[in-house]
N, C-alpha and C positions, 0 to 999 in steps of 0.2 A: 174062584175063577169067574171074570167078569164073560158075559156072553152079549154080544152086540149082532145089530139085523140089519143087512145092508141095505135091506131097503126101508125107509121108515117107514112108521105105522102111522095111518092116516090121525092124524090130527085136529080135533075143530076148535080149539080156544087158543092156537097161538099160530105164527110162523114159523114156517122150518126153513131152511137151506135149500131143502128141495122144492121147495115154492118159486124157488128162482133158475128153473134146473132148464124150463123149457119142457117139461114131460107129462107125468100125470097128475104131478102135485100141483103143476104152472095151472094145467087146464080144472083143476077140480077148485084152483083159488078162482080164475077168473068165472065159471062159470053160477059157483055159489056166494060169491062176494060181488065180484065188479058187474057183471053180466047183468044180473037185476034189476042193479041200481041206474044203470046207462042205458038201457037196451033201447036200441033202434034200429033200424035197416041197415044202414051206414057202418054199426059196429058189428051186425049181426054179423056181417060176412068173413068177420076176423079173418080179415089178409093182413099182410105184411104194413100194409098202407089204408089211410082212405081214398075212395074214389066218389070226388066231391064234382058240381057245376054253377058255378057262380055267377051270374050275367054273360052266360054263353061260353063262360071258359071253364076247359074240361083238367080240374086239378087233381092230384094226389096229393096226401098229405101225411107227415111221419113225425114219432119223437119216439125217441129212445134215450135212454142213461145207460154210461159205460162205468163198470166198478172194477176195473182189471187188476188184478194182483201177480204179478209186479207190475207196475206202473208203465218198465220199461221192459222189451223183450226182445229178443232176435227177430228180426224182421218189421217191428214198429214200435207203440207204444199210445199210449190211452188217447192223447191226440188226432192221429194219424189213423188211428181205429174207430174213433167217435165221428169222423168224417166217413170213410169209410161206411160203416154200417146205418148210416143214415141216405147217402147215396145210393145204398145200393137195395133198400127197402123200396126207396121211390122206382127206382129200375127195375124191381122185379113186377112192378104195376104196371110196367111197362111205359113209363114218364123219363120225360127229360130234365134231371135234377135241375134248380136253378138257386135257389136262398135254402139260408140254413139259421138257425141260433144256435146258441153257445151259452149255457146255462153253470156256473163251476162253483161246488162244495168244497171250499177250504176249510183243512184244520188247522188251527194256532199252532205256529212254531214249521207250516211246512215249509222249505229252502224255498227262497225265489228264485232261485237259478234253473230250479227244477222245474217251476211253472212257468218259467221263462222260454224251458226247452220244448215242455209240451206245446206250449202254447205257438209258439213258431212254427213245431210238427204239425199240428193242425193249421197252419195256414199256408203249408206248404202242401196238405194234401187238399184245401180245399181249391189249391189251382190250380193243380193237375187233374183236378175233379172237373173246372172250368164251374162251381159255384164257389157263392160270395155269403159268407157271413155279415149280416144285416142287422141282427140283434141278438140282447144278449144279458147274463144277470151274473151275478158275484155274490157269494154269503159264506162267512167264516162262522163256524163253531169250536165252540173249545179243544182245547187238547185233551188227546182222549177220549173224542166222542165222534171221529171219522176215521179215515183211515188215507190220510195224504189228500186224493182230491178224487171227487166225483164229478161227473160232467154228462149235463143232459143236453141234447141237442134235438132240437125239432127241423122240418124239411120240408119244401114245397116245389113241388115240379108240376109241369106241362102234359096232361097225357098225349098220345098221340090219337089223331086223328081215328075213330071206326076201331078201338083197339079198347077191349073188354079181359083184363087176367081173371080170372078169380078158382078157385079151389073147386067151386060148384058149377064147376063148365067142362070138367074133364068127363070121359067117352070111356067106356071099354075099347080097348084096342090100341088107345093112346101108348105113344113109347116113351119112356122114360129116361130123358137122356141128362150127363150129369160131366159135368164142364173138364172137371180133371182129378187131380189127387184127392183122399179124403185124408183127413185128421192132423195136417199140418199144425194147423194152430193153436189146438188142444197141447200136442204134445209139447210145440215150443214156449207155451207157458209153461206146461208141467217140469222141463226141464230146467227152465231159468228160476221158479220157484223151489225147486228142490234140490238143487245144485247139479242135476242130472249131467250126468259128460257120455255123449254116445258116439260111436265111429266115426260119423257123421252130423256135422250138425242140422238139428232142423229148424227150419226158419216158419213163422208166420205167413202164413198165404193172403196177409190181410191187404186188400185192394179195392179200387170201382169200378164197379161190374158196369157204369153205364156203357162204355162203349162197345161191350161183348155184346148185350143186348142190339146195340144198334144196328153190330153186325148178321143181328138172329133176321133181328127184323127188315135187311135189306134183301132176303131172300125168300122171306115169304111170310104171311099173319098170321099163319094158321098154328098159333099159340093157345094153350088151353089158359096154363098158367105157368107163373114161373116163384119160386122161391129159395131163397139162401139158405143153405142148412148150418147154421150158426147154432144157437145152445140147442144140445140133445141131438148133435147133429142128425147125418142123413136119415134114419130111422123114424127121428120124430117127426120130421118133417116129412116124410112119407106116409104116416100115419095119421098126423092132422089130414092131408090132402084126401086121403083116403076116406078117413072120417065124412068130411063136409062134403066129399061127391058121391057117397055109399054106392064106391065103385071101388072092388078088391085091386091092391098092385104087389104085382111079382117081380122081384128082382134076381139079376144071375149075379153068383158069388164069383165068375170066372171073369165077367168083366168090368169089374171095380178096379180102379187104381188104386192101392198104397204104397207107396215107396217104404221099402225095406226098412229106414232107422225108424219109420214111425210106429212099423209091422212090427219089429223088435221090441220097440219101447212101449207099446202096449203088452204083449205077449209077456214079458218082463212085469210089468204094473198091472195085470189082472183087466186091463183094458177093452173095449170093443170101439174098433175103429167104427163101426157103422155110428156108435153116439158119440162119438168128437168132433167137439166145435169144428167149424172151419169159417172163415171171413171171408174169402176169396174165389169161393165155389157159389153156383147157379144149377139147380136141379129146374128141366121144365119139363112141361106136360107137351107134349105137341103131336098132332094130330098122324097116321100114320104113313100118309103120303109126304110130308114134308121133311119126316125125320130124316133122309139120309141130306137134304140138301141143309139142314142146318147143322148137324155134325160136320160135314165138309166147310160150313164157316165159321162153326166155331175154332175148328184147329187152323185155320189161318192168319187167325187171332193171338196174341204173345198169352193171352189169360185161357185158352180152351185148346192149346195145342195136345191135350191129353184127353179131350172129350170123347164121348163114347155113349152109346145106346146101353143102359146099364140094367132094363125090363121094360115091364109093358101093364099097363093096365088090363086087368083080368088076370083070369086063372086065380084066382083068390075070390074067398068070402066077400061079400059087399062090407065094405069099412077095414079089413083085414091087410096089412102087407103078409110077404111069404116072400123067403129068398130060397131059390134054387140053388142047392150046394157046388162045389166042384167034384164030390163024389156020390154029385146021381142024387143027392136026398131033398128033403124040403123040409124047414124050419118057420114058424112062426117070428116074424122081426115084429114086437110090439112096441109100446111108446117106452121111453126112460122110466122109470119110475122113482128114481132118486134123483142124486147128483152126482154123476159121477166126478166131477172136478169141477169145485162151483169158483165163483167170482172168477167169469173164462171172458168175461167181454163188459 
């Protein structure tokens, strides 16, 4: 009888899986590989973006690669995603996307029809985005040495005016509010990869967040930070923020959204909706006077009509999340430590 550890065991001579999870294994590669070799101010602050100033102009700057397995899914597809998740990196810096590239790993033998489709999908979402792809690069590898196509995309926006995100600006007291449903996206990969058929179907929450943001910010600035909780969803990204402000966050289990098929299809798959991807969602920090008038805009919004105060900073260890149960208890929420469902973006 074979005996297998769901969570691996740490590693120093190769790559694993979970290196790409977004979790403990993401932060203990960048910190002992990349982190040394780069380190400056600029990266120190590992946000979602940089926040650069170049002859008086106040830029954010992103690149991400998307490796989605299936290519294509209920609600989008590697295209339409790789825009997506690079808009809304910039937006969570609190910038106004504007240029992007387009960087695409071909394997030999993959359909043109199919990079025909992606390829449209992405320029259909980059104008609903209202950014323009500008540049861009092309490289085939052999067959059998990819897996359809990869696509890296980098990102350049505008900050705004007097307006500071970052992870190390959060407060005790801060309220923790979180746009709508979790685990959409996770599941509708997991479904369309495994053949999954549930009551209901679920679809990709994948979207750009710029104009939720703008709505945040037409009501008030008093923003800590803001970030997507995409791989190792909400929890990790709880727990970085936590980390880099060694200010503890407590979250209520009562006021989390998931919709029932997603609630099921984890429950069913050994799942925890707090770590599912999601594309489509914005977790922000913001200060505690402002929190009810930005819940009030966010659900006037088509993207944060489900929004909600989800905790608070404190009542937790400094660096610690903790989620208050709905029967009264209190649970440790730590970072991923594996993968739970890797190649998810």
């Amino acid at each position: 009888m074979s005996v297998t550890c769901p969570t691996p065991l740490p590693a120093q001579d190769m790559v694993l899986l979970g290196h790409g999870s977004g979790g403990k294994l993401s932060a203990e590669l960048l910190r002992d590989v990349f982190l040394p070799a780069f380190a400056n101010p600029v990266l120190g602050k590992l946000d979602d973006q940089a926040s650069l100033e170049i002859g008086g102009a106040r830029l954010a700057f992103t690149t991400d690669s998307f490796v989605v397995k299936p290519l294509f899914f209920r609600g989008g597809d590697i295209g339409s995603l790789a825009v997506h998740g690079t808009v809304n990196d910039l937006a969570m810096g609190g910038a106004h996307p504007m240029f992007l590239s387009a960087a695409f790993i071909l394997e030999e033998g993959f359909p043109t029809g199919d990079l025909r489709r992606i390829v449209q999908s992405m320029a259909g979402a980059a104008a609903r985005a209202g950014v323009t792809i500008v540049t861009g690069d092309t490289k085939v590898v052999e067959k059998g040495h990819g897996d359809g196509v990869y696509i890296n995309t980098t990102g350049i926006g505008l900050r705004r005016d007097g307006v500071i995100l970052s992870s190390d600006r959060v407060r005790t007291g801060d309220a923790v509010i979180l746009s709508g449903s979790l685990g959409n996206h996770g599941v509708a990969i997991l479904c369309e990869r495994e053949g999954l058929e549930l009551e209901t179907d679920v679809e990709s929450d994948s979207a750009a967040l710029h104009t939720l943001v703008d709505a945040i910010f037409a009501v008030t600035p008093r923003i800590r930070c803001m970030r997507d909780p995409t791989r190792g969803g909400l929890a990790s990204t709880l727990n970085e923020i936590a980390g880099r402000s060694r200010v503890g966050i407590t979250i209520f289990e009562e006021t989390l959204v998931i919709h029932d098929a997603v609630r099921g299809a984890c429950e069913l798959l050994g799942l925890d909706p707090l770590y599912v991807a999601n594309e489509g969602k914005l977790v922000a920090m913001v200060a505690p006077e402002a929190a009810g008038d930005v819940v009030t805009a966010m659900r006037q919004h088509p993207l944060g009509r489900d929004a909600a105060i989800i905790g608070v900073a404190g009542g937790a260890r400094a660096g610690m999340v903790t989620m208050r149960t709905s029967l009264g208890t209190t649970r440790i929420v730590d970072m991923l430590a594996g993968d739970q469902l890797p190649r998810i973006c």
